[in-house]
N, C-alpha and C positions, 0 to 999 in steps of 0.2 A: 571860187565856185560860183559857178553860175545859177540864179534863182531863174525856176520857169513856169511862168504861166498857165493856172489852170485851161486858159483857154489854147495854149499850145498844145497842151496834151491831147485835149479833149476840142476839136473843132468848133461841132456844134454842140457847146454849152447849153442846156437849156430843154426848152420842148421839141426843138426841132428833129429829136429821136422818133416823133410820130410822124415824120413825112417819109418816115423808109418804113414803115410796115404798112403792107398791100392794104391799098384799102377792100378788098373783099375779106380780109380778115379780120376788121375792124367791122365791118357791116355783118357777116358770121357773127362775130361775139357780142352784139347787139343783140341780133335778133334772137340767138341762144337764152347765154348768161344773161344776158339784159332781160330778158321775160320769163325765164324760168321758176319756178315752175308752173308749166303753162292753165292748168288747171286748180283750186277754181277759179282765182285769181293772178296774175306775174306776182312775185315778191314787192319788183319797184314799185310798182301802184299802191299796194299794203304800205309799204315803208312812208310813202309820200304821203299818203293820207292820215298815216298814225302820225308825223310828223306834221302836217298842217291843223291837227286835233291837239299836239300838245304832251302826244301819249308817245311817244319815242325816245324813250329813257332807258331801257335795258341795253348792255352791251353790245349784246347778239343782235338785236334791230338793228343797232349803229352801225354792227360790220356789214349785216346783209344790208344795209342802203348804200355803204362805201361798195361792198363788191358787186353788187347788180346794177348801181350807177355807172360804173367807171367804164364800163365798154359806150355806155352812151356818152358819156364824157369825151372819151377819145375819140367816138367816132363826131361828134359835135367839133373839136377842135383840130383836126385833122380836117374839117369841112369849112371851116373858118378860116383856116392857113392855106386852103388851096384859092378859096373865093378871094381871098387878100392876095395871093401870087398872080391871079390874071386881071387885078383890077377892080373886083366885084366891089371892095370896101374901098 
């Protein structure tokens, strides 16, 4: 019996799952999820500043900073891997 490698299985191991989704999709869920809710203030902003205060200790903060970060996240490092593919880095 032959043993196979994860990376047989799976090509691209890794993050490079974010170079195949459209980046207008990634820039949509930015601009969305990532600022919502738009009034009075985005959530991220709230979450960032209770978190540079200190005061970012309940659960629910932690999730809403994981889920309204992460579309800037991805769109950041989907920006990163593109500037690093033509040379930028």
């Amino acid at each position: 019996m032959e043993y196979v490698l994860a990376r047989e299985l799976i090509p691209e191991l890794g993050m490079a799952f974010v170079d195949r989704i459209p980046l207008i999709y990634l820039i949509f869920g930015a601009l969305t999820l990532g600022l919502a809710p738009f009034v009075p203030e985005p959530h991220l902003a709230e979450k960032l500043r209770m978190l540079m205060a200190g005061q970012l200790r309940a659960p629910m903060d932690l999730f809403d900073l994981v889920l309204h970060g992460a579309p800037w996240l991805l769109l950041a490092w989907r920006l990163g891997r593109m500037a690093r593919a033509r040379g930028g880095w």
